[in-house]
C-alpha positions as CSV (number, residue, x, y, z in Angstrom):
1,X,110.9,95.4,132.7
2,X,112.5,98.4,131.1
3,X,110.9,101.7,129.2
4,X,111.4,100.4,126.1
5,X,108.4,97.6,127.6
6,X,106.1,100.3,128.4
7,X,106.7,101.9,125.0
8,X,106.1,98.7,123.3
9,X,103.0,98.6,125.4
10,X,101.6,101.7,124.4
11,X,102.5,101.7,120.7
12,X,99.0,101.2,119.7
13,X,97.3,104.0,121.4
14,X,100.1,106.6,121.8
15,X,101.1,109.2,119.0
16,X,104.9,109.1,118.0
17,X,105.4,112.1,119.7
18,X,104.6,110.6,123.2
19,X,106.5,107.1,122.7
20,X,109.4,109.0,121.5
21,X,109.5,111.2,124.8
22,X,108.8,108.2,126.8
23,X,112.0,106.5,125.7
24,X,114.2,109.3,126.9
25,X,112.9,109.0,130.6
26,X,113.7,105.8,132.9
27,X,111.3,103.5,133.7
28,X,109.3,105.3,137.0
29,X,109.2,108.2,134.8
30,X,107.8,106.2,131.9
31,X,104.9,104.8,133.5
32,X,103.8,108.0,135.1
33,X,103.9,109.7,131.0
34,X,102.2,106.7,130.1
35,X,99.5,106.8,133.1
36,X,98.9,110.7,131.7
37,X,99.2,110.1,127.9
38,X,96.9,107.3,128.2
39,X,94.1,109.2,129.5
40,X,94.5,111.8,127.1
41,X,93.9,109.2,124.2
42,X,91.1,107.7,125.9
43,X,91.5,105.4,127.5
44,X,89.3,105.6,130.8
45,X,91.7,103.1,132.9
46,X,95.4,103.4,132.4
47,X,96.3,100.9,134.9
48,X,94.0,97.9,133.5
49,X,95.0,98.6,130.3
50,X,98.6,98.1,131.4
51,X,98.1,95.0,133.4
52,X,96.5,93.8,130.6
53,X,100.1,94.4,128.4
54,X,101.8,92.4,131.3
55,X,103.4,96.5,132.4
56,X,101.8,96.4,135.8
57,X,101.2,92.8,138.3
């Protein structure tokens, strides 16, 4: 898995302000944006909703 998964991921709920600064971190960094960003949006779990993408076992 590489950032550029976890932005794919998140392209749907994310504003192109966030994906764009995820892609400049690596991949620990990434998730932890995402896990943050995420719940900013709205969306109440950040880890099922990443399972769900196929981010997180």
């Amino acid at each position: 898995m590489t950032t550029d998964d976890v932005v794919q991921a998140c392209s749907g709920c994310l504003v192109q302000e966030d994906l764009e600064q995820m892609v400049s971190l690596d991949l620990e960094e990434a998730l932890g944006y995402a896990f943050t960003a995420l719940m900013e949006a709205g969306i109440e779990d950040p880890e099922a909703f990443l399972r769900e993408k196929g981010i997180l076992e």
